[in-house]
C-alpha positions in Angstrom: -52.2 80.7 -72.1 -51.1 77.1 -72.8 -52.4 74.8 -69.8 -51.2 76.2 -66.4 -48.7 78.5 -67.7 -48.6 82.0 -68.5 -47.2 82.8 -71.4 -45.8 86.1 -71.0 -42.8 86.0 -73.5 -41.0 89.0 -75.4 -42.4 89.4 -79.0 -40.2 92.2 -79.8 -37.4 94.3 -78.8 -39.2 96.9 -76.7 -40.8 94.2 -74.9 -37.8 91.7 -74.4 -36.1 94.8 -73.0 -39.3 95.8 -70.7 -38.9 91.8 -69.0 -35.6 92.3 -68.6 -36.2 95.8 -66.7 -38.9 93.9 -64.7 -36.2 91.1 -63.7 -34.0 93.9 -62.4 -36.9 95.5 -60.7 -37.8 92.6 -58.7 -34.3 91.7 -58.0 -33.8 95.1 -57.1 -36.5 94.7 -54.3 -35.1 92.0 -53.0 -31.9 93.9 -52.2 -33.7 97.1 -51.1 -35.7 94.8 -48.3 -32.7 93.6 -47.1 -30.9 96.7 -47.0 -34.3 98.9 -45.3 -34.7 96.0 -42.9 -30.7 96.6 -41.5 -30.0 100.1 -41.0 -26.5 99.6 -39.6 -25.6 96.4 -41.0 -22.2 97.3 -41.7 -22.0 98.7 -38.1 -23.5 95.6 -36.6 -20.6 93.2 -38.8 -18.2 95.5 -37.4 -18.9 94.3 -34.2 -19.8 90.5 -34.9 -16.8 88.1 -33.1 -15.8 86.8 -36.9 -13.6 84.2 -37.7 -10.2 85.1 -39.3 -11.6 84.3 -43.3 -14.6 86.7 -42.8 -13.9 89.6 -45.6 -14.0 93.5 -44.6 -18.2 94.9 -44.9 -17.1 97.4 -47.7 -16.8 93.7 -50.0 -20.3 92.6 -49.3 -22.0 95.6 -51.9 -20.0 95.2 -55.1 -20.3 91.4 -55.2 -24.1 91.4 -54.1 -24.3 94.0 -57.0 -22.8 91.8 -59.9 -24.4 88.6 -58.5 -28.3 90.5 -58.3 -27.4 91.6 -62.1 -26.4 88.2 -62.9 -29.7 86.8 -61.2 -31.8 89.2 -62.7 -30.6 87.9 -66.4 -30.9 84.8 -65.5 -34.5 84.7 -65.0 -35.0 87.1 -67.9 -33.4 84.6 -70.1 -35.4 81.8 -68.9 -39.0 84.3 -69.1 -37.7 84.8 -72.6 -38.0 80.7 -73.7 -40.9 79.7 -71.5 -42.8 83.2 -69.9 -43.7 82.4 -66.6 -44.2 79.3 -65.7 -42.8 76.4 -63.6 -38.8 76.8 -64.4 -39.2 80.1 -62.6 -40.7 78.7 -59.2 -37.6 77.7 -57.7 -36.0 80.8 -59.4 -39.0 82.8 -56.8 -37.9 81.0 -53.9 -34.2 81.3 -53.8 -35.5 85.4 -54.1 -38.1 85.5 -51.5 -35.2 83.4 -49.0 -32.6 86.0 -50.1 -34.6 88.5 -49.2 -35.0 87.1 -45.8 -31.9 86.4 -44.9 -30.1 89.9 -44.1 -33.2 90.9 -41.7 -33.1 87.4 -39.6 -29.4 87.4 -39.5 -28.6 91.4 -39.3 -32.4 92.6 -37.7 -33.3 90.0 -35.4 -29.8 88.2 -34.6 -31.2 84.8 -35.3 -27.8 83.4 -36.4 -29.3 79.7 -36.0 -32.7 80.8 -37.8 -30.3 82.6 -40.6 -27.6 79.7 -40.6 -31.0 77.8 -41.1 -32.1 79.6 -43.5 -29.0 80.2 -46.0 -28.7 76.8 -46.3 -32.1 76.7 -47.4 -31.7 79.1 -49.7 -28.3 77.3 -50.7 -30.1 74.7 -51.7 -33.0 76.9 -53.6 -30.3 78.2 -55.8 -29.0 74.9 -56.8 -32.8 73.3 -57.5 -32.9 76.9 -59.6 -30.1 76.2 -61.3 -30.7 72.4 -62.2 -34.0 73.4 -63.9 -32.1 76.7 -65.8 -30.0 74.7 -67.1 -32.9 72.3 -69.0 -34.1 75.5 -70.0 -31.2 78.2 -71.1 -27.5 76.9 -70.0 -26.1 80.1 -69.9 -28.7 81.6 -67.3 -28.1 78.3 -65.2 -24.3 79.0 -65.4 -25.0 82.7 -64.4 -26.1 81.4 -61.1 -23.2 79.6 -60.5 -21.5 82.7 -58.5 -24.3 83.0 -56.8 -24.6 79.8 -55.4 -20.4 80.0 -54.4 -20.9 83.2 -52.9 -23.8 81.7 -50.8 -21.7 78.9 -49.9 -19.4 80.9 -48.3 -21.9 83.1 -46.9 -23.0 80.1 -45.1 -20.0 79.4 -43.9 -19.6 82.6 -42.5 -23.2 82.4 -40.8 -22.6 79.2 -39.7 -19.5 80.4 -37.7 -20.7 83.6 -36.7 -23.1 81.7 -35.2 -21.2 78.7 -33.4 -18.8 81.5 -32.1 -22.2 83.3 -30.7 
Protein backbone atom coordinates (compact mmCIF):
# COMPACT_ATOMS: atom_id res chain seq x y z
CA UNK A 1 0.00 0.00 0.00
CA UNK A 2 1.52 3.44 -0.86
CA UNK A 3 -0.24 6.11 1.49
CA UNK A 4 -4.04 5.92 1.22
CA UNK A 5 -4.17 3.88 -1.74
CA UNK A 6 -4.63 0.35 -2.36
CA UNK A 7 -2.55 -0.96 -4.67
CA UNK A 8 -4.38 -3.65 -6.23
CA UNK A 9 -2.76 -3.72 -9.81
CA UNK A 10 -2.45 -6.75 -12.38
CA UNK A 11 1.08 -8.32 -12.21
CA UNK A 12 0.36 -10.84 -14.80
CA UNK A 13 -1.92 -12.01 -17.37
CA UNK A 14 -4.20 -14.24 -15.25
CA UNK A 15 -4.63 -11.46 -12.87
CA UNK A 16 -5.04 -8.46 -15.37
CA UNK A 17 -7.78 -10.72 -16.80
CA UNK A 18 -9.33 -11.63 -13.22
CA UNK A 19 -9.72 -7.26 -12.69
CA UNK A 20 -11.17 -7.05 -15.76
CA UNK A 21 -13.81 -9.92 -14.88
CA UNK A 22 -14.29 -8.09 -11.60
CA UNK A 23 -15.05 -4.73 -13.56
CA UNK A 24 -17.69 -6.61 -15.50
CA UNK A 25 -18.97 -8.21 -12.39
CA UNK A 26 -19.65 -5.04 -10.65
CA UNK A 27 -20.93 -3.41 -13.71
CA UNK A 28 -23.02 -6.29 -14.18
CA UNK A 29 -24.67 -5.59 -10.80
CA UNK A 30 -25.45 -2.47 -11.47
CA UNK A 31 -27.53 -3.47 -14.37
CA UNK A 32 -29.12 -6.48 -12.69
CA UNK A 33 -30.41 -4.00 -9.69
CA UNK A 34 -31.95 -1.94 -12.01
CA UNK A 35 -33.42 -4.58 -14.00
CA UNK A 36 -34.77 -6.83 -10.48
CA UNK A 37 -36.01 -3.46 -9.12
CA UNK A 38 -38.52 -2.92 -12.56
CA UNK A 39 -40.25 -5.97 -13.41
CA UNK A 40 -42.29 -4.53 -16.27
CA UNK A 41 -40.21 -1.73 -17.20
CA UNK A 42 -40.74 -2.16 -20.75
CA UNK A 43 -44.53 -2.46 -19.94
CA UNK A 44 -44.55 0.60 -17.81
CA UNK A 45 -42.60 2.84 -20.94
CA UNK A 46 -45.20 1.44 -23.04
CA UNK A 47 -47.60 3.35 -21.28
CA UNK A 48 -45.52 6.57 -20.35
CA UNK A 49 -47.17 9.85 -22.39
CA UNK A 50 -43.53 10.21 -24.33
CA UNK A 51 -42.60 12.89 -26.41
CA UNK A 52 -42.29 12.20 -30.28
CA UNK A 53 -38.08 11.67 -30.06
CA UNK A 54 -38.49 9.02 -27.22
CA UNK A 55 -36.96 5.64 -29.04
CA UNK A 56 -39.09 2.14 -29.02
CA UNK A 57 -38.12 0.04 -25.32
CA UNK A 58 -36.65 -2.87 -27.44
CA UNK A 59 -33.49 0.01 -28.04
CA UNK A 60 -32.86 0.59 -24.43
CA UNK A 61 -30.96 -3.24 -23.90
CA UNK A 62 -28.45 -3.32 -26.70
CA UNK A 63 -27.10 0.13 -26.08
CA UNK A 64 -27.13 -0.22 -22.16
CA UNK A 65 -25.23 -3.47 -23.04
CA UNK A 66 -22.21 -1.90 -25.17
CA UNK A 67 -22.19 1.18 -22.94
CA UNK A 68 -21.92 -1.22 -19.36
CA UNK A 69 -19.03 -3.13 -21.47
CA UNK A 70 -17.40 0.03 -22.31
CA UNK A 71 -17.75 1.24 -18.52
CA UNK A 72 -16.57 -1.84 -17.29
CA UNK A 73 -13.05 -1.38 -19.37
CA UNK A 74 -12.87 1.70 -18.59
CA UNK A 75 -12.31 1.28 -15.00
CA UNK A 76 -10.30 -1.81 -15.57
CA UNK A 77 -7.98 0.24 -17.55
CA UNK A 78 -7.66 2.88 -15.05
CA UNK A 79 -7.35 -0.25 -11.90
CA UNK A 80 -4.57 -1.42 -14.22
CA UNK A 81 -2.24 2.12 -13.90
CA UNK A 82 -3.16 3.12 -10.45
CA UNK A 83 -5.17 -0.07 -8.47
CA UNK A 84 -7.79 1.35 -6.48
CA UNK A 85 -7.49 4.48 -5.45
CA UNK A 86 -8.83 8.06 -5.91
CA UNK A 87 -9.31 8.19 -9.96
CA UNK A 88 -11.88 5.42 -9.31
CA UNK A 89 -14.18 7.46 -6.75
CA UNK A 90 -16.07 9.38 -9.17
CA UNK A 91 -15.90 6.20 -11.51
CA UNK A 92 -18.07 4.52 -8.04
CA UNK A 93 -20.46 7.16 -7.97
CA UNK A 94 -21.57 7.55 -11.50
CA UNK A 95 -22.28 3.40 -10.78
CA UNK A 96 -24.02 3.53 -7.50
CA UNK A 97 -26.40 6.73 -9.35
CA UNK A 98 -26.81 4.44 -12.37
CA UNK A 99 -27.97 1.94 -10.46
CA UNK A 100 -30.50 4.16 -8.86
CA UNK A 101 -31.96 5.56 -11.49
CA UNK A 102 -34.21 2.82 -13.23
CA UNK A 103 -35.85 1.97 -9.72
CA UNK A 104 -36.70 5.86 -8.80
CA UNK A 105 -37.78 6.53 -12.28
CA UNK A 106 -39.46 3.00 -13.37
CA UNK A 107 -40.29 1.57 -9.39
CA UNK A 108 -41.33 4.53 -7.65
CA UNK A 109 -42.39 7.07 -10.57
CA UNK A 110 -40.34 9.76 -9.05
CA UNK A 111 -39.82 11.48 -12.50
CA UNK A 112 -38.68 14.76 -10.57
CA UNK A 113 -36.43 12.62 -8.06
CA UNK A 114 -35.10 10.65 -11.37
CA UNK A 115 -34.92 13.85 -13.60
CA UNK A 116 -32.95 14.95 -10.31
CA UNK A 117 -31.05 12.38 -10.18
CA UNK A 118 -29.72 11.70 -13.97
CA UNK A 119 -28.50 14.90 -14.08
CA UNK A 120 -26.58 14.03 -11.17
CA UNK A 121 -25.27 11.22 -12.42
CA UNK A 122 -24.71 13.23 -15.80
CA UNK A 123 -22.51 15.11 -14.17
CA UNK A 124 -20.67 12.03 -12.16
CA UNK A 125 -19.83 10.66 -15.51
CA UNK A 126 -18.22 13.80 -16.75
CA UNK A 127 -16.10 14.42 -13.24
CA UNK A 128 -15.24 10.42 -14.09
CA UNK A 129 -14.27 11.15 -17.19
CA UNK A 130 -12.03 14.40 -16.55
CA UNK A 131 -9.98 12.37 -14.08
CA UNK A 132 -9.74 9.13 -16.69
CA UNK A 133 -8.45 11.02 -18.94
CA UNK A 134 -5.22 12.22 -16.52
CA UNK A 135 -5.04 8.70 -15.96
CA UNK A 136 -5.66 6.38 -19.37
CA UNK A 137 -7.19 8.56 -22.35
CA UNK A 138 -8.63 5.82 -23.97
CA UNK A 139 -10.77 4.63 -20.85
CA UNK A 140 -11.85 8.45 -20.47
CA UNK A 141 -12.91 8.42 -24.23
CA UNK A 142 -14.78 5.11 -23.60
CA UNK A 143 -17.05 6.98 -21.46
CA UNK A 144 -17.81 9.38 -23.82
CA UNK A 145 -21.09 7.32 -25.12
CA UNK A 146 -21.99 6.98 -21.97
CA UNK A 147 -22.16 10.31 -20.98
CA UNK A 148 -24.21 11.18 -24.69
CA UNK A 149 -26.51 8.47 -24.02
CA UNK A 150 -27.22 9.89 -20.53
CA UNK A 151 -27.63 13.18 -21.93
CA UNK A 152 -30.37 12.11 -23.89
CA UNK A 153 -31.69 9.94 -21.25
CA UNK A 154 -32.12 13.10 -19.39
CA UNK A 155 -33.78 14.68 -21.79
CA UNK A 156 -36.17 12.05 -22.09
CA UNK A 157 -36.70 12.05 -18.16
CA UNK A 158 -36.82 15.47 -18.00
CA UNK A 159 -39.87 15.49 -20.53
CA UNK A 160 -41.50 12.48 -19.31
CA UNK A 161 -41.64 14.27 -16.38
CA UNK A 162 -42.85 17.91 -17.44
CA UNK A 163 -45.48 16.03 -19.51
CA UNK A 164 -46.51 14.15 -16.08
Amino acid sequence: MTGSRIRARPHGRTSSLLGLLGFGAVVAAVAVVGSLAVGGGGREYAQLDRPAWAPPAWVFAPVWTVLYAAIAVAGWLVWRRVGLGAPLVPYAVQLVLNALWTPLFFGAGAYGPAAVEIVLLWLAIGATVVVFHRVHPVAAWLLVPYGAWVTYAAALTIAIWWRT
